[in-house]
C-alpha positions in Angstrom: 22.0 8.8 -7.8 18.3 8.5 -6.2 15.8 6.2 -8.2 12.5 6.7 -7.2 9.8 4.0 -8.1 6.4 5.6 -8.5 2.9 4.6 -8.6 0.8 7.9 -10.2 -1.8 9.4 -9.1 -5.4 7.6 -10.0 -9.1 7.0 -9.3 -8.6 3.4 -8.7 -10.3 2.8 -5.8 -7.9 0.5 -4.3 -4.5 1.1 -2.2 -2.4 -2.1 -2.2 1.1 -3.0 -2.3 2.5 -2.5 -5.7 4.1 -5.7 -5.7 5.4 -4.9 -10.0 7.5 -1.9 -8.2 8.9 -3.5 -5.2 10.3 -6.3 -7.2 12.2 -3.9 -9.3 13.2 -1.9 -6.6 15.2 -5.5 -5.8 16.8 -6.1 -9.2 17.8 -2.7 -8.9 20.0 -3.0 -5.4 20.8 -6.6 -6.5 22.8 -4.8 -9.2 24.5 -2.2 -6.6 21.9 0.9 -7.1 21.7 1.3 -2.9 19.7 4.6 -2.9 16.4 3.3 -4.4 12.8 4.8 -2.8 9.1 3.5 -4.0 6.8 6.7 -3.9 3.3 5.3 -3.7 0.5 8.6 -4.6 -1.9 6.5 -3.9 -0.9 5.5 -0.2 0.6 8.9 0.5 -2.5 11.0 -1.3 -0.4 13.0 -3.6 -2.0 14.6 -6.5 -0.4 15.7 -9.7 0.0 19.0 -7.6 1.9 17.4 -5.0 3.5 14.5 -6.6 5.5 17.5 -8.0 6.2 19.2 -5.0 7.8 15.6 -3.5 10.0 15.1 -6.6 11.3 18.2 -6.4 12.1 18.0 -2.9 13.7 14.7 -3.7 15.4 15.4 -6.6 16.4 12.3 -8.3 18.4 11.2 -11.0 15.7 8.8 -12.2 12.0 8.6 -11.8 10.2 5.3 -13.2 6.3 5.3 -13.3 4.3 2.4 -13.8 1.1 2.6 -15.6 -2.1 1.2 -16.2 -4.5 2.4 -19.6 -6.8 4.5 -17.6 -3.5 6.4 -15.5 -1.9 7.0 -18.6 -2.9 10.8 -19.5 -1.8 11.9 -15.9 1.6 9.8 -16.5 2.0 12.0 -19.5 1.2 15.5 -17.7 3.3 14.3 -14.4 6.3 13.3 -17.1 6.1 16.7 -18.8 5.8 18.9 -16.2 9.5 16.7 -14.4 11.2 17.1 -17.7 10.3 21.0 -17.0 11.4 21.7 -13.8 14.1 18.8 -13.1 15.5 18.7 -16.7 18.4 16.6 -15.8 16.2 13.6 -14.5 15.8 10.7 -16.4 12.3 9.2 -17.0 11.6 5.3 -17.6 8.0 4.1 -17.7 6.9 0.6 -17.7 3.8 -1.2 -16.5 0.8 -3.0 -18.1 0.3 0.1 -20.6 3.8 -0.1 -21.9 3.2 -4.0 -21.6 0.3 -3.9 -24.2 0.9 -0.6 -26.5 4.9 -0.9 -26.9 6.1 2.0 -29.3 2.7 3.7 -29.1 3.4 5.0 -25.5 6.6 6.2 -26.4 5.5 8.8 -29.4 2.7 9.6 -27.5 4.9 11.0 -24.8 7.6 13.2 -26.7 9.2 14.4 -23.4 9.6 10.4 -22.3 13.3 9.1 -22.3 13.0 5.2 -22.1 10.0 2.4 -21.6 10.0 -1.2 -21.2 7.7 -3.9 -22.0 7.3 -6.8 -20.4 8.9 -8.0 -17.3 11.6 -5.1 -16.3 13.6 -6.5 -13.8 16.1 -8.0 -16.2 16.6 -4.5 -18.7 16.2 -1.9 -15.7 19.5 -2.5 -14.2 21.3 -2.6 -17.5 19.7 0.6 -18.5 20.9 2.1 -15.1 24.5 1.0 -15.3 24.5 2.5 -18.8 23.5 5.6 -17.7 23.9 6.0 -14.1 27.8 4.4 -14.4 28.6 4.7 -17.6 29.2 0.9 -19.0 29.4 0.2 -22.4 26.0 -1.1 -23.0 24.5 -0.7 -26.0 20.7 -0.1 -25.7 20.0 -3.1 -28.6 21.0 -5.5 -25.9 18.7 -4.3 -23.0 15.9 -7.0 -22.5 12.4 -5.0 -23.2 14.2 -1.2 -23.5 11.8 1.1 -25.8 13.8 4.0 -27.0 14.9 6.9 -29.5 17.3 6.4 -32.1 17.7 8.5 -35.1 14.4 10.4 -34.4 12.7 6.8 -34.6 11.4 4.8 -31.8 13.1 1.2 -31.0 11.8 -1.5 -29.2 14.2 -4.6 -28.1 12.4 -8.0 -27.9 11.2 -8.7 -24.1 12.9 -10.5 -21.8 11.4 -13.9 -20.2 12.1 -14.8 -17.1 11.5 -18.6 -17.0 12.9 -19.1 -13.2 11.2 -16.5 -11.5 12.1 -17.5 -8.1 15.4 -15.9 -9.5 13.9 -12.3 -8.7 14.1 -12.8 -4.8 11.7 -11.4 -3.0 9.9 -7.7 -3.4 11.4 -5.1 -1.5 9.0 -5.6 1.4 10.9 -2.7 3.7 9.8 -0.2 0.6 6.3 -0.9 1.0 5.0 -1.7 4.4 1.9 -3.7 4.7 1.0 -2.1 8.1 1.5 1.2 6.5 -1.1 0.7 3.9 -5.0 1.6 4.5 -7.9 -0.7 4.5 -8.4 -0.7 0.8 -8.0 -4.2 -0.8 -8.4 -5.0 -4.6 -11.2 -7.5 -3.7 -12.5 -4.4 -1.8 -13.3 -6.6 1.3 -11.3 -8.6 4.3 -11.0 -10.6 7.3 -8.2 -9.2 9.1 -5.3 -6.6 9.0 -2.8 -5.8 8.0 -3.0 -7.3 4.1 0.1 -8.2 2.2 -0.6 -8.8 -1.8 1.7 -11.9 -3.2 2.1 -13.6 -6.6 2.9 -17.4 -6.9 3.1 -17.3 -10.7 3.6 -15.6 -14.2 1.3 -15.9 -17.6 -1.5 -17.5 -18.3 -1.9 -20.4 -21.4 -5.8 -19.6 -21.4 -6.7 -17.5 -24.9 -9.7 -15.5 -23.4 -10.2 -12.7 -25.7 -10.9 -9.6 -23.5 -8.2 -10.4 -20.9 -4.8 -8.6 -20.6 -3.1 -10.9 -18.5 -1.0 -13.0 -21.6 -0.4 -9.5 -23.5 1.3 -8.3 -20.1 3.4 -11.5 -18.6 2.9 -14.1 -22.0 1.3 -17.2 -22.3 3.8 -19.4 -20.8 3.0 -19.9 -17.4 5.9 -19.9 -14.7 5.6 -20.9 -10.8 7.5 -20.6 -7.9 8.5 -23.2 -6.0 6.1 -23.5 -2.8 8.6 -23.5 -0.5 9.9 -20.1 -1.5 6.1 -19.1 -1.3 6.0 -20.2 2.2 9.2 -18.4 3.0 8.0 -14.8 1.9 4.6 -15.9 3.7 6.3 -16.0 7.2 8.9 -13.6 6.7 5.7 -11.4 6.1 4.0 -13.2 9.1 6.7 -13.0 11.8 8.7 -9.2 10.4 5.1 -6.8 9.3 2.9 -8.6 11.7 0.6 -9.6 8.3 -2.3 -11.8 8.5 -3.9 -12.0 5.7 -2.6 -12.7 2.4 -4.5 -11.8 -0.9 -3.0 -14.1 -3.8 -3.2 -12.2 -7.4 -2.5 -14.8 -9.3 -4.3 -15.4 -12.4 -3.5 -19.3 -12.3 -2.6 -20.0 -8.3 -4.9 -23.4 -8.6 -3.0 -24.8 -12.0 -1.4 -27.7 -10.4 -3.2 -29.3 -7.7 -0.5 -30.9 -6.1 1.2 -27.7 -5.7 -2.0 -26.1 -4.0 -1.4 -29.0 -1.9 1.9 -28.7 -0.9 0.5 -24.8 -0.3 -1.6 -26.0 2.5 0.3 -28.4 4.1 3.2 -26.0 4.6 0.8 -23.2 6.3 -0.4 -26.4 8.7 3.5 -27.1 9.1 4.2 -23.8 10.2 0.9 -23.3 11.9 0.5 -20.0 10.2 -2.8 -18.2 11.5 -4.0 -16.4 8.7 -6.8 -15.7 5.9 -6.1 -15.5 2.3 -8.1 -14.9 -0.8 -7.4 -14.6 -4.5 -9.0 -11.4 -5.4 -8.1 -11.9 -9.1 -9.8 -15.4 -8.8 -9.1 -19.0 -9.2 -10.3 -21.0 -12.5 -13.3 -23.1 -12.4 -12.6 -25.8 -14.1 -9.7 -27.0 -12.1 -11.2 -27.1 -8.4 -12.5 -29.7 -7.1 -13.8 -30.4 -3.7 -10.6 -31.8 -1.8 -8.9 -29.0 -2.5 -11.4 -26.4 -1.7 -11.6 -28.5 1.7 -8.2 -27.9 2.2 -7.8 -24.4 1.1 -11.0 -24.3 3.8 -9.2 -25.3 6.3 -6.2 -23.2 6.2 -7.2 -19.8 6.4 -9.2 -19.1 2.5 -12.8 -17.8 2.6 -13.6 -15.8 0.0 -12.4 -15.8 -3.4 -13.3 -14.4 -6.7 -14.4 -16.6 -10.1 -14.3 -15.5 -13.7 -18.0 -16.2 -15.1 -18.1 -13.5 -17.1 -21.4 -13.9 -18.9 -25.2 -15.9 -18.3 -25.3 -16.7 -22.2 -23.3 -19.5 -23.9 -23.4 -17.8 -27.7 -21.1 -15.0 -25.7 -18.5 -17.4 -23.4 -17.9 -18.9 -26.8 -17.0 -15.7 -27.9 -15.3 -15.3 -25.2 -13.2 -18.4 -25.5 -13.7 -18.8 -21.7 -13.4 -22.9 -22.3 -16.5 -22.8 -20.0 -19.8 -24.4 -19.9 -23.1 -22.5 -18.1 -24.0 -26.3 -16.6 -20.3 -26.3 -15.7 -20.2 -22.9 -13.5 -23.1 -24.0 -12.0 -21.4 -27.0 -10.6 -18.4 -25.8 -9.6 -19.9 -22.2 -7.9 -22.1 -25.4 -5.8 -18.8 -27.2 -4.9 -17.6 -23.9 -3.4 -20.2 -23.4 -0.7 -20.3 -27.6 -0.3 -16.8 -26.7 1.0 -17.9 -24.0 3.0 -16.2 -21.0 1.0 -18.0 -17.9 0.0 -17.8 -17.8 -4.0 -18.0 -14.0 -5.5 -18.5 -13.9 -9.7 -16.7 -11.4 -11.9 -19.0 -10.5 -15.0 -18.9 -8.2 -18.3 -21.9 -6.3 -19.4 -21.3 -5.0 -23.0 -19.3 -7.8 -25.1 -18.5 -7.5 -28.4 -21.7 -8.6 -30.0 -23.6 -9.1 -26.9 -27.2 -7.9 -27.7 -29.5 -6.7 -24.4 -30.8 -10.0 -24.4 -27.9 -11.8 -23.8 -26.6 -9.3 -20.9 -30.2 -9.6 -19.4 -29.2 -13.4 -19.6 -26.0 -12.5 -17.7 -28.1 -10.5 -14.6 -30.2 -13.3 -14.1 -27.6 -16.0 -13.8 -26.0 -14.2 -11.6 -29.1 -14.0 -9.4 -28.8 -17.8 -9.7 -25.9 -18.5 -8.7 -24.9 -18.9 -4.9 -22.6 -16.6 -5.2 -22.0 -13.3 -1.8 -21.0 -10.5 -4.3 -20.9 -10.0 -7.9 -18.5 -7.5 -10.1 -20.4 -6.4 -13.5 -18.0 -4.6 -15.2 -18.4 -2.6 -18.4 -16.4 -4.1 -21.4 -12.7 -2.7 -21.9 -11.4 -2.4 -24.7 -8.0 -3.0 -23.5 -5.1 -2.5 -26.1 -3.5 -5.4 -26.9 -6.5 -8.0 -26.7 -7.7 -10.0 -29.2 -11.5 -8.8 -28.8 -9.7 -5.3 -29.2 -7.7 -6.1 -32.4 -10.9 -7.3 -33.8 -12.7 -4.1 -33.1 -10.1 -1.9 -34.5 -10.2 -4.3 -37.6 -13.4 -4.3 -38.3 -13.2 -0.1 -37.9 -16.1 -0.8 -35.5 -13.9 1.3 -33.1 -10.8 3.9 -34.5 -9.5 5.3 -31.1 -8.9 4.0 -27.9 -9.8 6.4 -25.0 -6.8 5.4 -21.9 -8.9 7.6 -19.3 -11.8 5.3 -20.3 -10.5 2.1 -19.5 -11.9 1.9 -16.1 -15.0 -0.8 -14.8 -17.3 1.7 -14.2 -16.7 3.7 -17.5 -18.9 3.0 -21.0 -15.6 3.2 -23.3 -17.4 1.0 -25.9 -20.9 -0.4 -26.3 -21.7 -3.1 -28.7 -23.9 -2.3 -32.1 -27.4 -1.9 -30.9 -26.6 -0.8 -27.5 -26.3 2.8 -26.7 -23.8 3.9 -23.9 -26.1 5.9 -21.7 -28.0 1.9 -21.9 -25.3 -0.1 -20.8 -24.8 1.9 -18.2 -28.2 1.8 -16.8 -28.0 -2.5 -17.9 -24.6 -2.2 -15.6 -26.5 0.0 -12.8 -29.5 -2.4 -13.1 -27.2 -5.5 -12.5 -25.7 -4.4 -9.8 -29.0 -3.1 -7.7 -31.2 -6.3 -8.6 -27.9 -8.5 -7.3 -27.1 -7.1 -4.1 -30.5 -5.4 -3.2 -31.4 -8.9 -2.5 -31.9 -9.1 1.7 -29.5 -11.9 2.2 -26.9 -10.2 0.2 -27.1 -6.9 1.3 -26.8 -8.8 4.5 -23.6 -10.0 3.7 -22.1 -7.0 2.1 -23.0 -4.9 5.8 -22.0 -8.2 7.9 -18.3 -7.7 6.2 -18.1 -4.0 6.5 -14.6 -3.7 9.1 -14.3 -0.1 9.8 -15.6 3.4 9.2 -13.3 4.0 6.4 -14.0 0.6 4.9 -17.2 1.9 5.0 -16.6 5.3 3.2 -14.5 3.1 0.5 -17.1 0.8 -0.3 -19.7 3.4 -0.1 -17.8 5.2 -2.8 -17.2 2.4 -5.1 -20.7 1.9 -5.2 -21.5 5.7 -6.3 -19.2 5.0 -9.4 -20.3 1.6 -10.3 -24.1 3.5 -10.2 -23.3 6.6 -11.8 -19.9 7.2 -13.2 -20.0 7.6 -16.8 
């Protein structure tokens, strides 16, 4: 009764602990399924080729993928070509795809036999004992389940998980830190190996491009600290980790738990870095706890800017102010941190103007790196549902959904345009001497080096 946990194949260019996996690999022996394996392509360098070759070999009696938009079309090949040659395995998919296109994924994949939506550590396990053990469960009462009935696809209402500190820890054994390469979301690091946590679920903040609320809701959910803490030294003291990379969307929400944070690595005199490669927001710092962040191992972390032009935040619905960032980018380095900015190039309605806005508040702001990432149409999104309404687009491309892609231009602005306006951003930023500085200084080994190297390549001229 082997379930294997896989992360596809993909072109992402980072290899990090899929932390979405490992905690389902957890709900899954919680509920008495011992034989339970993540297969990570990524880590192991498995193509579709390959990734074939190892399932067969394996043989199990259930494979769950996970998937992200731009992995889907290989999901869908690797899913056909197991129903082919292990006909007797089931197949589950879940993941941010799932998350945001619900029924869609399912009759788009004909040779799929369940998906879930949402958080899947509550309706995985029920789904298994249904089928793996036969208990009468009927599917209607399986938290998230997407499935056939009747020749017509049904979707039960997700589950919430409101005490998330419920789920235990991610199977940490499953997927090694030390195991993994030098490849961190954030792309850079201080020291090795990295372990990727989350302190919290959903995000309350309505900006329209971002997938985060359609994935995990908008009611946010925290762990307690101290349960934090715990995972943080059994990490320390077990896989040798010392560096953490938080990928929360809202780690800096309460202030007094971002104190309680710090004090507990003082406590425990835990030597380590951490960073938050998916960022903190700026309108909550302020300088004590930067200072104390500071002081207990953060040095780089990533901000949402987004755009130089005020007409397009609005848009946006950032709740941000270009006076504001200013500010709070300063109050980073005042506290000695090194801020980087994430920014979109090709809004709905953003005119050349506006993005040439974008480039040159970047330039200045003190920021070490900058991310200028195509816009994404990402299903789900309000900015997205407002394109498909208007019939400005008709047909999302998944493969497309990647920052260094053009899947969508605004009116105005032809592809092969915004990607030199995205290739232009990029060069003028970090072509600068004291950046370029920087971005060398933090280079950590030969294959960092090659990594980087190629990330650069596609953000220049992958189309």
């Amino acid at each position: 009764m082997k379930i294997v946990l896989i992360v596809p194949p993909s072109h992402t260019h980072y290899v990090v602990q899929p932390l979405g996996l490992g905690y389902l690999a957890t709900a899954l022996r919680r509920a008495g399924f011992d034989d339970v394996s993540i297969l990570d392509s990524l880590k192991e360098n498995l193509d579709f080729d390959s990734l074939q070759e190892r399932l067969l070999q394996m043989q199990p009696a259930v494979v769950g993928f996970q998937a992200y938009s731009y992995d889907f079309s290989l999901v869908a090949r690797s899913i056909s070509a197991i129903k082919k040659k292990l006909p007797d395995t089931l197949t589950v998919l879940g993941g941010p795809h799932v998350s945001a296109t619900g029924a869609l994924a399912m009759e788009e994949l004909p040779a799929l036999d369940f998906a879930f939506g949402g958080e899947g550590e509550t309706g995985l396990p029920l789904l298994m004992k249904r089928i793996l053990q036969d208990e009468e469960i009927p599917y209607r009462e399986i938290p998230g389940l997407i499935y056939r009935e009747s020749g017509k696809v049904q979707q039960v209402p997700r589950a919430v998980i409101e005490e998330i500190d419920s789920l235990g820890f991610p199977a940490w054994d499953l997927m090694v830190p030390g195991e993994y390469p030098d490849s961190p979301q954030g792309g850079f690091y201080k020291q090795f190996p990295i372990a990727s946590i989350s302190t919290t679920r959903g995000c309350p903040y309505l900006c329209t491009f971002c997938g985060s609320a359609v994935n995990m809701g908008r009611k946010l959910r925290f762990r307690d600290i101290s349960r934090v803490l715990e995972e943080i030294r059994l990490l320390y003291n077990d896989y040798g980790v010392r560096e953490f990379h938080i990928i929360d969307d809202m780690f800096n929400a309460k202030k007094e738990r971002v104190v309680e944070f710090c004090e507990g690595i003082r406590k425990y005199k835990l030597d380590i870095n951490y960073t938050f490669p998916n960022g903190l927001r700026l309108n909550l710092l302020d300088l004590e706890m930067l200072r104390m962040m500071k002081e207990t191992g953060a040095y780089s972390f990533n901000v949402g800017i987004e755009s130089g032009s005020q007409r397009i935040l609005d848009k946006m619905k950032k709740n941000l102010t270009l006076q504001l960032i200013e500010e709070k980018v300063d109050l980073i380095v005042e506290a000695g941190l090194e801020p980087c900015g994430f920014f979109i190039i090709g809004f709905p309605g953003e005119t050349e103007e506006d993005i040439k806005a974008t480039i040159k508040f970047a330039k200045k702001l003190k920021l070490k790196r900058a991310h200028f990432s195509n816009f994404l149409p990402l299903p789900g999104t309000e900015a997205t549902r407002e394109l498909l309404a208007s019939k400005e687009i008709s047909k999302l491309s998944w493969e497309e959904m990647f920052y260094s892609k053009v899947p969508y231009a605004p009116r105005g602005i032809s592809k092969k345009r915004l990607k030199a306006l995205q290739r232009r951003a990029y060069l003028e930023f970090h072509l600068r001497p004291s950046i370029l500085f920087k971005v060398v200084r933090d280079i950590k080994s030969l294959n960092h080096l090659k990594l980087t190297l190629k990330r650069i390549k596609d953000y220049l001229f992958k189309r």
